[in-house]
C-alpha positions, 0 to 999 in steps of 0.5 A: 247203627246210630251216631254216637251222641254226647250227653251230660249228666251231673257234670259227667259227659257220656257217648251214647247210641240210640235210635231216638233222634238226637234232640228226644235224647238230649231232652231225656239227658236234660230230664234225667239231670233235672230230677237227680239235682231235685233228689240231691237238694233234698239230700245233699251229702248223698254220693252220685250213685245214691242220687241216681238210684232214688232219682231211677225209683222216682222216674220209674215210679211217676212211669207206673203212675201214668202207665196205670192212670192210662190204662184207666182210661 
């Protein structure tokens, strides 16, 4: 099993595991911030968990988007 490995995100510091090596998880914490501070400026009285939420549908949106794009392909 892997190392536990420190992130944070939105000022909230998490242990986590993973197989991926410790930079490729902390550029995807860096990712992750990144895009719920992009939803928080549009919505700033907006509690953590609805940022995270809209930040979850965008990330999994602009997924789709590539995962159809490349199968176009």
């Amino acid at each position: 099993m892997s190392e536990p490995l420190k992130i944070e995100i939105m000022g909230q510091r998490l242990t986590v595991r993973s197989e991926d090596s410790e930079d490729h998880v902390q550029t995807v914490a860096r990712y992750v911030d990144e895009q719920i501070r992009r939803v928080a400026d549009t919505q700033p009285t907006t509690t953590i968990l609805q940022l995270a939420l809209v930040a979850a549908l965008n990330i999994a949106s602009d997924y789709w988007k590539l995962t159809a794009s490349t199968a176009g392909s």
